[in-house]
Residue frames relative to the residue before (quaternion, step in Angstrom):
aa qw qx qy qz dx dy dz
X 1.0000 0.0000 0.0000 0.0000 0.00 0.00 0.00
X 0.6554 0.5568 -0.2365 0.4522 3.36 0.88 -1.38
X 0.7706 0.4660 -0.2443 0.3597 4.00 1.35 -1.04
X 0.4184 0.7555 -0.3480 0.3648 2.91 2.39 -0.46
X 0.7479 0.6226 -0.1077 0.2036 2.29 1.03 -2.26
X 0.5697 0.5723 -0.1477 0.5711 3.35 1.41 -1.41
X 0.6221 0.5031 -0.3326 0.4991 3.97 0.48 -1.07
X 0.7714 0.3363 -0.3257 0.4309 3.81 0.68 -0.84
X 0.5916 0.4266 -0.4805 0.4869 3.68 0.73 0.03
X 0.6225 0.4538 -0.4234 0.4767 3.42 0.21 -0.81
X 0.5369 0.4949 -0.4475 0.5162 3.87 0.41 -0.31
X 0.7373 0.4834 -0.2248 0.4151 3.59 0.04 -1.87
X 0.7644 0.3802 -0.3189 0.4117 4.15 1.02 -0.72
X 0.3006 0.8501 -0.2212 0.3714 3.33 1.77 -0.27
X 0.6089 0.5546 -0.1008 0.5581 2.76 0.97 -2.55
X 0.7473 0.5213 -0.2961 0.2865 3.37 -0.31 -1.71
X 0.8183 0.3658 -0.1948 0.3983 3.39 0.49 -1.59
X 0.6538 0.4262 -0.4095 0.4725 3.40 1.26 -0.06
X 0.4463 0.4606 -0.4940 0.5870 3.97 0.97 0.73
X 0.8118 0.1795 -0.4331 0.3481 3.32 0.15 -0.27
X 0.5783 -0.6613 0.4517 0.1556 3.30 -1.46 1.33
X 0.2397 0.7857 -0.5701 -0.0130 3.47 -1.14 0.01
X 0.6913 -0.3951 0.0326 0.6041 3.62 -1.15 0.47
X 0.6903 0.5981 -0.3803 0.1453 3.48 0.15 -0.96
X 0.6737 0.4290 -0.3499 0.4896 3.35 1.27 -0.09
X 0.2248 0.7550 -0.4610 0.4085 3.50 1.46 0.74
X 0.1207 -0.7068 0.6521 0.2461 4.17 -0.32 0.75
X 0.1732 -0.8002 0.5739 -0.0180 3.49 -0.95 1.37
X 0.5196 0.6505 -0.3588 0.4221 3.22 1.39 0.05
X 0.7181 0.5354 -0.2320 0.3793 3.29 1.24 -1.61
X 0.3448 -0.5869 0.6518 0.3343 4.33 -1.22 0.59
X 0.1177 -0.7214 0.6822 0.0188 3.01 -1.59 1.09
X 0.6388 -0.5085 0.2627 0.5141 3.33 -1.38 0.88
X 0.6384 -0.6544 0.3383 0.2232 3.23 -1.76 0.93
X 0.5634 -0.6295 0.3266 0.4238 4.10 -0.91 0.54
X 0.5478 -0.4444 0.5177 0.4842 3.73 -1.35 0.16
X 0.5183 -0.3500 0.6591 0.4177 3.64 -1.41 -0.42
X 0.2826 -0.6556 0.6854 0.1434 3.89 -0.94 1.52
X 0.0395 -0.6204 0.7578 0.1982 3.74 -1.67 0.39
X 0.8333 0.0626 -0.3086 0.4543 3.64 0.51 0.43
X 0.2402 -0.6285 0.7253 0.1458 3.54 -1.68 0.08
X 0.1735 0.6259 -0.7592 -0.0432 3.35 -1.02 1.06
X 0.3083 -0.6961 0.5839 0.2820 2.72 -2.25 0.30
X 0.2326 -0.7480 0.6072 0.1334 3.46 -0.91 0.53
X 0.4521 -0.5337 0.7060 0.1107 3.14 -2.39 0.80
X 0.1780 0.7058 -0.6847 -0.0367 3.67 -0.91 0.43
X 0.0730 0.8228 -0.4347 -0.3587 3.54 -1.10 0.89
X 0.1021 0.9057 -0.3818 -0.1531 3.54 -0.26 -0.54
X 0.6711 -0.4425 0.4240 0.4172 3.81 -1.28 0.35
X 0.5214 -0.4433 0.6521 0.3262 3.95 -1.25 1.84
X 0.5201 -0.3240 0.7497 0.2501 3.28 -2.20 -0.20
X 0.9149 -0.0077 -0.0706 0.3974 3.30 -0.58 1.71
X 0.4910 0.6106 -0.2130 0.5838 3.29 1.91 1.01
X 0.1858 -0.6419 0.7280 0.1534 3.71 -1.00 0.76
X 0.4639 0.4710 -0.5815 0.4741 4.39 0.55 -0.20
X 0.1557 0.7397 -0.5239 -0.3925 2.48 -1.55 0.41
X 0.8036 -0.4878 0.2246 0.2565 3.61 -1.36 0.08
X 0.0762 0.7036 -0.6537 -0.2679 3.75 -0.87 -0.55
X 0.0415 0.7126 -0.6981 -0.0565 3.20 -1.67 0.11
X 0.3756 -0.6398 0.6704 0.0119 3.12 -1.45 1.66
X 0.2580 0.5587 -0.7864 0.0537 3.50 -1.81 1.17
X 0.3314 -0.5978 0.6743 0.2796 3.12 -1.80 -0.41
X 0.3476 -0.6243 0.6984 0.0393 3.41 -1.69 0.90
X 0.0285 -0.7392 0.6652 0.1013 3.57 -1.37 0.60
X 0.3102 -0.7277 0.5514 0.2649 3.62 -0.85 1.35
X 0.5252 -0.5597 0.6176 0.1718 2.88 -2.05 -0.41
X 0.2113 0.8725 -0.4401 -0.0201 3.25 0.96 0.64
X 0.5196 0.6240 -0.3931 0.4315 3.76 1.35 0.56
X 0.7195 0.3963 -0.1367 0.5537 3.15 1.40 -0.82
X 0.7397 -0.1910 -0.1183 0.6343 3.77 1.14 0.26
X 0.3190 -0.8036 0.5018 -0.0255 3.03 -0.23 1.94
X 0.5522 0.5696 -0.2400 0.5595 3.59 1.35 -0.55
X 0.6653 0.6040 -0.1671 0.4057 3.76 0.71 -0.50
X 0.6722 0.4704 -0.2066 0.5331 2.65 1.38 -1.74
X 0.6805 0.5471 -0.2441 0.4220 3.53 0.58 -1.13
X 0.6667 0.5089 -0.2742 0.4705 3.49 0.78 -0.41
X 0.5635 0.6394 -0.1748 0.4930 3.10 1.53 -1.23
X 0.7098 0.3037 -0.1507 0.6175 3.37 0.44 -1.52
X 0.7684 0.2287 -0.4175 0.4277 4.09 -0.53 -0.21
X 0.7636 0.3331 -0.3826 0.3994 3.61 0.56 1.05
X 0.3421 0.6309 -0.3732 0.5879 2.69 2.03 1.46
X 0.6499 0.4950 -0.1636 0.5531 3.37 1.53 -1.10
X 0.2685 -0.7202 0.5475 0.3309 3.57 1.60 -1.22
X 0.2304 -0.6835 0.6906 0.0527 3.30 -1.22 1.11
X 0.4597 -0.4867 0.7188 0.1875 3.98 -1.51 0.77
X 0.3153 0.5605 -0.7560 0.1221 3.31 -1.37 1.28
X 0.5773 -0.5670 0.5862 0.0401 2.96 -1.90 0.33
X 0.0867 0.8944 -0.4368 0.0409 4.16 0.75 1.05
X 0.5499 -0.6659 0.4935 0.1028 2.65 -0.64 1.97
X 0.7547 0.4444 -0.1295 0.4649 3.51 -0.59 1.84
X 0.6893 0.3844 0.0690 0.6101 3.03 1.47 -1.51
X 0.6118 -0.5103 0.3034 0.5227 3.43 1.07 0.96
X 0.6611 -0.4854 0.3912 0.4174 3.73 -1.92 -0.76
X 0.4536 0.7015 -0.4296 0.3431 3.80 1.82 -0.52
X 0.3829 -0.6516 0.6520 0.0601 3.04 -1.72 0.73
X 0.1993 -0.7818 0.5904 0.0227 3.05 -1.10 1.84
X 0.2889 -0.5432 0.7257 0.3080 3.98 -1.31 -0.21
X 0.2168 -0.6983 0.6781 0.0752 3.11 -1.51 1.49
X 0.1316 0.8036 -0.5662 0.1275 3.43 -0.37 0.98
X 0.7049 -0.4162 0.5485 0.1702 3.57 -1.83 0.03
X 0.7002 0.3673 -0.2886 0.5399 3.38 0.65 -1.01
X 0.7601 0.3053 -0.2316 0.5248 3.80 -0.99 0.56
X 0.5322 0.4296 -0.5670 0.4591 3.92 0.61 0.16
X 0.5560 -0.4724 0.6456 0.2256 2.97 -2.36 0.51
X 0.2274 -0.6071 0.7317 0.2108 2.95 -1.91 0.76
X 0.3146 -0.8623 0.3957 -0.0284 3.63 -1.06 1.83
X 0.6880 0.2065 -0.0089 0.6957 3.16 1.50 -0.35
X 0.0580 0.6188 -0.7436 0.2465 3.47 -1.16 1.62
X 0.1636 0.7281 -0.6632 0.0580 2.67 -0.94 1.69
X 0.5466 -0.6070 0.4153 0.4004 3.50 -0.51 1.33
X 0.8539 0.1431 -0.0711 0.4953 3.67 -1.53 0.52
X 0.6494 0.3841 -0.2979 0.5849 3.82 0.57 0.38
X 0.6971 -0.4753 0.4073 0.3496 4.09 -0.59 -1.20
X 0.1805 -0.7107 0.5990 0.3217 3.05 -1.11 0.42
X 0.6660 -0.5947 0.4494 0.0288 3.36 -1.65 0.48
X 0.4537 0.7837 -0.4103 0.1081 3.59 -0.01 0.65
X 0.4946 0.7126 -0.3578 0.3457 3.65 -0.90 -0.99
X 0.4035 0.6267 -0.5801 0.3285 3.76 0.45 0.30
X 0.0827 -0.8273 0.5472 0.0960 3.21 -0.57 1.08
X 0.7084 0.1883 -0.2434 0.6351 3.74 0.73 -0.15
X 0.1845 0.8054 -0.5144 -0.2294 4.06 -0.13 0.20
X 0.7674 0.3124 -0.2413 0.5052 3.40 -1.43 0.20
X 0.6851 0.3681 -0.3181 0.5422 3.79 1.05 0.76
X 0.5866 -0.4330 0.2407 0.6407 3.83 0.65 -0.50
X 0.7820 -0.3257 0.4876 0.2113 2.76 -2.47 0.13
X 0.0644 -0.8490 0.5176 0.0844 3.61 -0.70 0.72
X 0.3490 0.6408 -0.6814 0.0566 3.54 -1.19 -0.62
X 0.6984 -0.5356 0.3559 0.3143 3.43 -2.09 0.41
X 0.7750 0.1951 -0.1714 0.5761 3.57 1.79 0.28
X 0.8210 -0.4123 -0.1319 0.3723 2.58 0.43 2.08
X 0.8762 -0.1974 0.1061 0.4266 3.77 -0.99 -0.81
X 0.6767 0.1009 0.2932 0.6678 2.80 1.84 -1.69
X 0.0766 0.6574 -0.7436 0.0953 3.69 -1.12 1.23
X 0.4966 -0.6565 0.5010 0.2671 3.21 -1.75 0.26
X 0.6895 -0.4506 0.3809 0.4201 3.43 -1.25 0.03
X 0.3496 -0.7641 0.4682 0.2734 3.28 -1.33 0.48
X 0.5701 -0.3945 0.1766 0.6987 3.74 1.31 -0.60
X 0.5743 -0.5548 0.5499 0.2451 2.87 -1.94 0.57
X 0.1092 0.8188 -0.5563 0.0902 3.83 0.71 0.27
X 0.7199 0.4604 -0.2379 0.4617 3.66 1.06 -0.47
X 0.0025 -0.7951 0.5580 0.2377 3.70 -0.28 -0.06
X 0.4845 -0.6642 0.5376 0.1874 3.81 -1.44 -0.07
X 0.0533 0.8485 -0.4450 0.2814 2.36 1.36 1.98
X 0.6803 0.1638 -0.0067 0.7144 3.99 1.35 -0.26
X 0.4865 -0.7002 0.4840 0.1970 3.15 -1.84 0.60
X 0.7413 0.2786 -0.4742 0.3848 2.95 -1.72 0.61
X 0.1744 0.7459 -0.6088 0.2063 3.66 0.85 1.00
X 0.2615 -0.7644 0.5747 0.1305 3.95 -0.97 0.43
X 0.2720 0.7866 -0.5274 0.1707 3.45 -0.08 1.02
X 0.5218 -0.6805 0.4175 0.3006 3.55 -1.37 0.46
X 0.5566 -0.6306 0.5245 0.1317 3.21 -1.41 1.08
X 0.0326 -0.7426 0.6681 0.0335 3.71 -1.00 1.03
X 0.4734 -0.5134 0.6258 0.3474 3.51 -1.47 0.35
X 0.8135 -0.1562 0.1989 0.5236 4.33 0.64 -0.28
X 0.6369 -0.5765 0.2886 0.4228 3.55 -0.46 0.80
X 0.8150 0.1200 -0.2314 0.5176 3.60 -0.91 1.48
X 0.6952 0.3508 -0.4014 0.4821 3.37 1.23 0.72
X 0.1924 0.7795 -0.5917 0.0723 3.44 0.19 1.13
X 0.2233 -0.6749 0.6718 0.2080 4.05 -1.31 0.24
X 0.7102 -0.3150 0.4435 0.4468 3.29 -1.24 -1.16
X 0.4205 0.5865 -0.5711 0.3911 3.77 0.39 0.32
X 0.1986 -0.6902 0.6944 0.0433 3.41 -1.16 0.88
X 0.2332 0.7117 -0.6361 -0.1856 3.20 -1.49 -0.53
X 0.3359 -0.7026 0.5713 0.2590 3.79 -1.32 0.77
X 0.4554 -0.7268 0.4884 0.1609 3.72 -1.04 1.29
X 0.1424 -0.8368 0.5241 0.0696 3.58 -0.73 1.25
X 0.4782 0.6659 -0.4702 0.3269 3.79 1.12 0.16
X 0.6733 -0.5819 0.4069 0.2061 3.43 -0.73 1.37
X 0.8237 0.3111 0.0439 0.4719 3.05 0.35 -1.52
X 0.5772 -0.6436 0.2828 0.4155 3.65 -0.66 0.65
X 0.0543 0.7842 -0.6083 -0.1095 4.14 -0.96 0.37
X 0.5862 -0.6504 0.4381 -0.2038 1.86 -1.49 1.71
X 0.7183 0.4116 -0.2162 0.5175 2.96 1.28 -0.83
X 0.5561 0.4907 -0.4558 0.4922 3.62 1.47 0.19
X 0.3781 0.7965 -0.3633 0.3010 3.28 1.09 -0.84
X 0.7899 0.0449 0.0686 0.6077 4.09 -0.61 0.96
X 0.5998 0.4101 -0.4134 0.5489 3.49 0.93 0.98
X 0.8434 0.3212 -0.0095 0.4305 3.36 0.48 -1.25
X 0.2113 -0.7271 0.6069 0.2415 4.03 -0.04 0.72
X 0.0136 0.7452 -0.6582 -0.1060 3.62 -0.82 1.08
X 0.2018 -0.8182 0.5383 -0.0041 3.54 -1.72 1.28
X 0.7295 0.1052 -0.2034 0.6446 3.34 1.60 0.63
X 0.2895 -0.7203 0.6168 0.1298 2.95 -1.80 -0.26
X 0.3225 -0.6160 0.5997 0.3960 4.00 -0.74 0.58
X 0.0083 0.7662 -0.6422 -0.0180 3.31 -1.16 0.90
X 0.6344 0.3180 -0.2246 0.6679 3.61 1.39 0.85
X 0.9025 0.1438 -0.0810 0.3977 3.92 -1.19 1.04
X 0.2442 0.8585 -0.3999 0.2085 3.35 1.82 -0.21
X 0.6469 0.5881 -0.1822 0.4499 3.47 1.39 -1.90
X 0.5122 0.5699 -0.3070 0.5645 3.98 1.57 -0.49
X 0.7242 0.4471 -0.2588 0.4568 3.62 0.81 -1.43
X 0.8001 0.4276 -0.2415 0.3444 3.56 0.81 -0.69
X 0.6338 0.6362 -0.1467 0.4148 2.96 1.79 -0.66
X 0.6439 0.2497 -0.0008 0.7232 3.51 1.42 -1.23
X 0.8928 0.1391 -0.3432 0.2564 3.37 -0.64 -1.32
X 0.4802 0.6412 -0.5038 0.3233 3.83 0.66 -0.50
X 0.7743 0.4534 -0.2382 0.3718 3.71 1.02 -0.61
X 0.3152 0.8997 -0.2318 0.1937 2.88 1.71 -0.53
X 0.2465 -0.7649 0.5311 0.2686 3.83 -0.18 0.16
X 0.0322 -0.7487 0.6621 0.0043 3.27 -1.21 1.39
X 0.0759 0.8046 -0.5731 0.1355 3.23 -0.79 0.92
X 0.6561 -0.4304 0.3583 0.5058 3.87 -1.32 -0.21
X 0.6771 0.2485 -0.2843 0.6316 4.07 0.72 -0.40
X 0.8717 0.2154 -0.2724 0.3458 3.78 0.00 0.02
X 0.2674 0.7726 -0.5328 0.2182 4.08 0.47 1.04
X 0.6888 -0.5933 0.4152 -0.0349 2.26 -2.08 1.31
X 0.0745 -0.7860 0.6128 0.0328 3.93 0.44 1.21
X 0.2997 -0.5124 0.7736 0.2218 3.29 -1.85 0.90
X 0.0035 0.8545 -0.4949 -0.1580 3.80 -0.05 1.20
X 0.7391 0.2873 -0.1345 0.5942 3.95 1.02 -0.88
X 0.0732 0.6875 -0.7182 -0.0789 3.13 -1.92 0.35
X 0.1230 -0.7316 0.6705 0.0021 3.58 -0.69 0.65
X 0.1273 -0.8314 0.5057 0.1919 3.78 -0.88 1.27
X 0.1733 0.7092 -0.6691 -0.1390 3.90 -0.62 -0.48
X 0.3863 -0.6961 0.6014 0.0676 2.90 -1.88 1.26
X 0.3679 -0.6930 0.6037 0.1415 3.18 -0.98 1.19
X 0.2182 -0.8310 0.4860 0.1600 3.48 -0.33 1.13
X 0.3987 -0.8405 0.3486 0.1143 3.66 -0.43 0.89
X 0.0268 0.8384 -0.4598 -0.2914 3.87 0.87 -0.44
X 0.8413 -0.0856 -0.1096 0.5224 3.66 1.24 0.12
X 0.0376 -0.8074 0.5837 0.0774 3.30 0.29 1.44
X 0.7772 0.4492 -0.4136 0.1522 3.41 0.14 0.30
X 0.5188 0.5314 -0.5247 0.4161 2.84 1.77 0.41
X 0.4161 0.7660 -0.4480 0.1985 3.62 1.43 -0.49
X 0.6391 0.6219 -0.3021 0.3370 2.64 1.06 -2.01
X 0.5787 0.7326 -0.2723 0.2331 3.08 0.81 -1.54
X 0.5807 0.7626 -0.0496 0.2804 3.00 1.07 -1.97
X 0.6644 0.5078 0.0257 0.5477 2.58 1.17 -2.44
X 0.5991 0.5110 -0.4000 0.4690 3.48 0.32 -0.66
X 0.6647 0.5178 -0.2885 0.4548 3.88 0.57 -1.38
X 0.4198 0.6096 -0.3566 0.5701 3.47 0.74 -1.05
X 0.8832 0.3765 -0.1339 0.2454 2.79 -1.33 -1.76
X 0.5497 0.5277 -0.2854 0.5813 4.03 1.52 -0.94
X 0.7436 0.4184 -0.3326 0.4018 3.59 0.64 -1.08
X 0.6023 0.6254 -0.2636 0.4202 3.52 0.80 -1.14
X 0.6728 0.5179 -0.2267 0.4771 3.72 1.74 -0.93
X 0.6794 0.4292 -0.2819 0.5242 3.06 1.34 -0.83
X 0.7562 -0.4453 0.1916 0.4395 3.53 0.64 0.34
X 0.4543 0.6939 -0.4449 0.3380 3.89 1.00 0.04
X 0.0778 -0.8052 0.5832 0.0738 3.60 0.17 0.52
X 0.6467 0.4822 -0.4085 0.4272 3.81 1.04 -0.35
X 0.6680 0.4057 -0.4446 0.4376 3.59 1.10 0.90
X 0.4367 0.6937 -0.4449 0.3607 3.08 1.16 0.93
X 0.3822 -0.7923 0.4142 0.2338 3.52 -1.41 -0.24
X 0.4393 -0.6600 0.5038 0.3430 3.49 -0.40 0.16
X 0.0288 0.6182 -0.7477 -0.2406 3.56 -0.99 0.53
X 0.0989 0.6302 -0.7569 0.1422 3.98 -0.96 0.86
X 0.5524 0.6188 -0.3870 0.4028 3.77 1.19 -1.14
X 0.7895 0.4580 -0.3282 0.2434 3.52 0.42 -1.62
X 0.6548 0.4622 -0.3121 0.5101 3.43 1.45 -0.39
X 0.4419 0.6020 -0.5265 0.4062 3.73 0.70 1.15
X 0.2930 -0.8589 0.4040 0.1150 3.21 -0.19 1.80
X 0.7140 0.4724 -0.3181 0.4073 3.15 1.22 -0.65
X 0.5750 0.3830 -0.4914 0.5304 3.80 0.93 0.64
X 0.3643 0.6842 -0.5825 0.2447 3.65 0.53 0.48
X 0.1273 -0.8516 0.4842 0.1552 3.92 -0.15 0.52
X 0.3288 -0.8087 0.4876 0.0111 2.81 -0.93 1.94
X 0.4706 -0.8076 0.2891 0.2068 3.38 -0.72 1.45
X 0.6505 -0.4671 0.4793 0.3591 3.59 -0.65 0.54
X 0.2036 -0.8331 0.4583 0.2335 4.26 0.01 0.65
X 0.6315 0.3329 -0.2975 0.6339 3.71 1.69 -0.78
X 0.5151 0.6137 -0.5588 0.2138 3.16 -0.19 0.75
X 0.5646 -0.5400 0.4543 0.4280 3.48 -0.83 0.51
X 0.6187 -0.4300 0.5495 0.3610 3.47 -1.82 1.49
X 0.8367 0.4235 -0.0216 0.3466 4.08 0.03 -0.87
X 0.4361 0.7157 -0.3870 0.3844 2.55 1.75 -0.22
X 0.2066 -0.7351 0.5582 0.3246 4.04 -0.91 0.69
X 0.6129 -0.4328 0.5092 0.4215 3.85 -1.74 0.58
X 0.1786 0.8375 -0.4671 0.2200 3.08 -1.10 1.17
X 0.7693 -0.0430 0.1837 0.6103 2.92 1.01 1.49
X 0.6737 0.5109 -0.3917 0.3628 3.69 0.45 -0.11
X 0.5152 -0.5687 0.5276 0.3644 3.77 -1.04 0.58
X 0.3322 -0.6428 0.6228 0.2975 3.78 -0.71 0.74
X 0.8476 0.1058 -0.2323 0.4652 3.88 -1.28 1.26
X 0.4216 0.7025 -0.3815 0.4280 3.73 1.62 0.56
X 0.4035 0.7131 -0.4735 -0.3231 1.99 0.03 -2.50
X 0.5369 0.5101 -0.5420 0.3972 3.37 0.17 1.30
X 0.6634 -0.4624 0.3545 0.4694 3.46 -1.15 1.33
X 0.5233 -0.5645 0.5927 0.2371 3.20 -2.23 0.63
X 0.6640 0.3458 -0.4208 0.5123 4.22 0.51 0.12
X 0.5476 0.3961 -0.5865 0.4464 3.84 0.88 0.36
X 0.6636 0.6244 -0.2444 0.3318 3.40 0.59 -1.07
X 0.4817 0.5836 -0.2053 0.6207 3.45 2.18 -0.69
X 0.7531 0.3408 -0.2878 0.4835 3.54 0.27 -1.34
X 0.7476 0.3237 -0.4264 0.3930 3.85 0.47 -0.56
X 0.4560 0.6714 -0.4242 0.4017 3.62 0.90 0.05
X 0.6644 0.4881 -0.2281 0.5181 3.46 1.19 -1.10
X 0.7853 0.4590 -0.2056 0.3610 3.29 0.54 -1.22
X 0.5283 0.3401 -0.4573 0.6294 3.88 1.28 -0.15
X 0.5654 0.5277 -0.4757 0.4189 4.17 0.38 0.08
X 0.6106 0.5576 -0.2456 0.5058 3.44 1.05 -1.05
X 0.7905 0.3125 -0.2166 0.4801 3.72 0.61 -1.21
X 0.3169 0.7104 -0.4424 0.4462 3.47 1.38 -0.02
X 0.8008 0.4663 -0.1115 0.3588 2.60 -0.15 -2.02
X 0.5784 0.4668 -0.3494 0.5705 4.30 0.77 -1.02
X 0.6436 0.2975 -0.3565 0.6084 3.95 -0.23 -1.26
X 0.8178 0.2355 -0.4775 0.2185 3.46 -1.04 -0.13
X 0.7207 0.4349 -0.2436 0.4817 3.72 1.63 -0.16
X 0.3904 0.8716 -0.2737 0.1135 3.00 1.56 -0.23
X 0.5018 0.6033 -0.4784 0.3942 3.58 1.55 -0.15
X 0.7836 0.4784 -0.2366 0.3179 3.31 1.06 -1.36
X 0.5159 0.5889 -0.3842 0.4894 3.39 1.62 0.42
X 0.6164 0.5412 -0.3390 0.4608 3.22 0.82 -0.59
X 0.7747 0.4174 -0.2549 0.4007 3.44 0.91 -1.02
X 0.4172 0.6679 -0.3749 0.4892 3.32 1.36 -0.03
X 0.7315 0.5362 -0.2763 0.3178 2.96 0.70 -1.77
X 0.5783 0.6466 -0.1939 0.4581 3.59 1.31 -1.57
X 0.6783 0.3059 -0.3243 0.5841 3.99 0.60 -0.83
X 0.7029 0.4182 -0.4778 0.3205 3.63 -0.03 -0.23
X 0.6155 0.5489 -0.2969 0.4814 3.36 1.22 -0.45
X 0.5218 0.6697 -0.3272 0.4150 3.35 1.22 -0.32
X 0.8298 0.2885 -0.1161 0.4633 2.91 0.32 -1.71
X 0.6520 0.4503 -0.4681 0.3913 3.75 1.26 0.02
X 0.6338 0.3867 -0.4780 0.4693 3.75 1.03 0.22
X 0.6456 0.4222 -0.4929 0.4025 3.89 0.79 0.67
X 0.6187 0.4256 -0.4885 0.4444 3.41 1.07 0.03
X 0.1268 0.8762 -0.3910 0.2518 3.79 0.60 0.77
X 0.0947 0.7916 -0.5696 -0.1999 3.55 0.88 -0.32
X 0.5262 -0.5781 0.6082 0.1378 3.05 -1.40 1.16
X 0.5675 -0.6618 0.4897 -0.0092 3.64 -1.46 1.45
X 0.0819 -0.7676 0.5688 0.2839 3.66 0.20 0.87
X 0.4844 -0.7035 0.4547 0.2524 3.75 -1.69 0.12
């Protein structure tokens, strides 16, 4: 009874752990259709509670938008990185900053998305154009994870919720619903591994806590775009050698870790990725243990140097008649 008993859980946890996804069931082998040209890279902080933990956690990745391919997105995206000053009708005469940094991720659903970006909750719908805007096109598809795309309440009602996709395998069933405008291209293998499982609850939630922008400067995104488009036609018609590997996005050690005293708004500038301290401090203390290196390991022959010059300046003294 007892071997029955013991044979049918072990069966029943089996089950479970093979539903839940994670990077490894990612095909890293296969070329997927190729990326837009990015005009930004943020990094981001998320923390939240392991699966089956009271610690809790941070993770650091980085996302690249699409700001050729939903130029509307991006802009929304990025001026609620910086935060916008409003006044909320109701909410006394004080003045709040609507921003990204400090919202909750509300929904995690394993093998599907997590959920975030609420910028006013349990009061209204935001974004930087109004309650509700519509999609721009579905040019992207959710053909791989960690895809970044905006959340709508029904077609032509989208706000500022986001969410990043964690199903392994391509869906389809988001496909021509959702307008996607980035993509984690760093730490993804963290997102699929830990946080997608993560428990979110009233005592354990999930804070989007940092964001750090840098602009990718473009000298012609529109012929890129262009570019991309050609690409992207060939790769449909059946060229797979214009495609790309994502193997990169699951390299943990290029994930760039944000800078913690920095300003929520603060743009990337210059910072050592996993430092965060400027690149000419990192320069000057690099020199200066070379420099002190370099004395302690010669240091007899300084000293003796030091000793003859002193010599010969207390014999060149001229002596004082009385």
């Amino acid at each position: 009874m007892l071997a029955n008993i013991l044979l049918f859980l072990f069966t029943m946890l089996f089950s479970m752990q093979s539903t839940l996804a994670d990077s490894a069931d990612v095909d890293l082998r296969s070329m997927y259709a190729p990326d837009p040209p990015a005009t930004n890279r943020i990094s981001m902080t998320i923390s939240y509670f392991p699966k089956g933990s009271d610690v809790k956690k941070e993770v650091d990745f980085s996302i690249d938008v699409y700001g050729t391919v939903c130029p509307k997105a991006r802009d929304n995206f990025i001026t609620l990185i910086r935060g916008i000053k409003a006044v909320i009708e109701g909410r006394g005469s004080g003045v709040m900053t609507l921003r990204y940094p400090g919202t909750k991720f509300t929904n995690v659903l394993p093998n599907k998305y997590i959920l975030g970006g609420e910028i006013l909750p349990g009061i209204s719908p935001y974004s930087i154009y109004g309650d509700k805007w519509p999609e721009e096109n579905f040019d992207l598809k959710f053909d791989r994870p960690g895809r970044i795309a905006m959340w709508n309440h029904g077609q032509g009602k989208q706000e500022s919720q986001f969410f990043i996709s964690t199903n392994p395998k391509p869906d389809t069933e988001l496909d021509g619903r959702y307008s996607i405008f980035g993509q984690v291209v760093s730490g993804l293998d963290v997102i699929l591994n830990e946080v997608q499982h993560a428990e979110v609850s009233s005592t354990k939630d999930m804070i989007l806590k940092y964001m750090v922008k840098e602009d990718l400067r473009l000298a012609k995104p529109d012929e890129l775009h262009a570019k991309w488009l050609k690409r992207l036609e060939e790769y449909n018609n059946g060229d797979k050698t214009k495609g790309v590997s994502i193997a990169r996005y699951f390299k943990a050690e290029e994930t760039a870790a944000i800078p913690k005293k920095m300003p929520a708004n603060a743009l990337y500038n210059g910072y050592v990725r996993h430092s965060g301290f400027p690149l000419f401090k990192v320069f000057f203390i690099l020199v200066s243990l070379a420099v002190c290196f370099y004395v302690f390991k010669h240091r007899a022959e300084f000293l003796k140097r030091t000793n003859i010059v002193s010599l010969k300046q207390w014999r060149s003294v001229p002596e004082t008649k009385a």
